[in-house]
N, C-alpha and C positions, 0 to 999 in steps of 0.2 A: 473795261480794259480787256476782258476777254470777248472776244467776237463772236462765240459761238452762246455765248450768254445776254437772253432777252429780259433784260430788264424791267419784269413784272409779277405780278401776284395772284394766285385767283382768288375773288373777292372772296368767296368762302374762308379764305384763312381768319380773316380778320376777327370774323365772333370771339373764336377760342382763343384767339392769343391777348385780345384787349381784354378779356373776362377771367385770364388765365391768374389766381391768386397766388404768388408764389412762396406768399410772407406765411403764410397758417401753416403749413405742414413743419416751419419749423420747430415748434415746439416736442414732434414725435420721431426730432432725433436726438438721439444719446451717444452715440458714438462720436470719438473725437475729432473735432473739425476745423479747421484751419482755412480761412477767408483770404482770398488776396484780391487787393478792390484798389480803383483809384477814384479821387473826387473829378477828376476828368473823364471815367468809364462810364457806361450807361447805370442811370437811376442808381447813383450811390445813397441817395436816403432809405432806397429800397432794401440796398445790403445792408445798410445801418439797421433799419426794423428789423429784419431775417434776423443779424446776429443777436441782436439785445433779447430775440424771443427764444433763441435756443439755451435748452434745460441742460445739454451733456457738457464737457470738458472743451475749452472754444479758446482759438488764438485769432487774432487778425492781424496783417500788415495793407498797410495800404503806401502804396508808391505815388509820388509825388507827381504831376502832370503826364501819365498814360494814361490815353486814351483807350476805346474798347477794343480798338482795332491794333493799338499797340500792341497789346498784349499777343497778337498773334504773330505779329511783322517787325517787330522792335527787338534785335537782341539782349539788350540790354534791360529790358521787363522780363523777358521770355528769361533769360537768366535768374533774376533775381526769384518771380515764382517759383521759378523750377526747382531753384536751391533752398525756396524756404519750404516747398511741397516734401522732398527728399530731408530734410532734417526733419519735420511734421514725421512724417514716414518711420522712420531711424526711432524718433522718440516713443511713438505712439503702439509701432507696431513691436517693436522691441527686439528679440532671438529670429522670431519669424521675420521681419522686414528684413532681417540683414541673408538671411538664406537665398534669396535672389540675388544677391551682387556679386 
């Protein structure tokens, strides 16, 4: 849809991103985390494993039929994250979260 964009890849990406683990490192966070996922977004068994493996303080929502692309292009997702990111925020970060408003 953009004209000045060539719709390709150099094959070198590929190693790193098919080999990329992204599920292990969850365990070496503790800080509080807040997931927002839909079973229509990419690899939602993926964010299923990530959150069941994280040790720290952990919320999830997950929204009903958006996509991954939704979530960029859909006001209606981009809302709903953005408002459960900003309560996450408000809760977690606390006196200091609220100093930036």
């Amino acid at each position: 849809m953009i004209p000045a964009w060539r719709n390709e890849a150099d094959p070198a990406f590929w190693r790193g991103w098919l080999t990329f683990d992204a599920i292990q490192p969850a365990r070496r966070l503790h800080q509080p985390l807040l997931m927002v996922h839909s079973e229509a977004a990419a690899i939602p068994q993926g964010a299923r494993k990530f959150y069941a493996r994280l040790t720290g303080p952990k919320q999830q929502l997950w929204l009903d039929n958006v996509t991954q692309f939704d979530f960029y292009d859909r006001a209606a997702p981009v809302k709903s994250a953005s408002d459960a990111v900003a309560a996450h925020f408000r809760a977690t970060l606390g006196s200091a979260g609220e100093a930036g408003q």
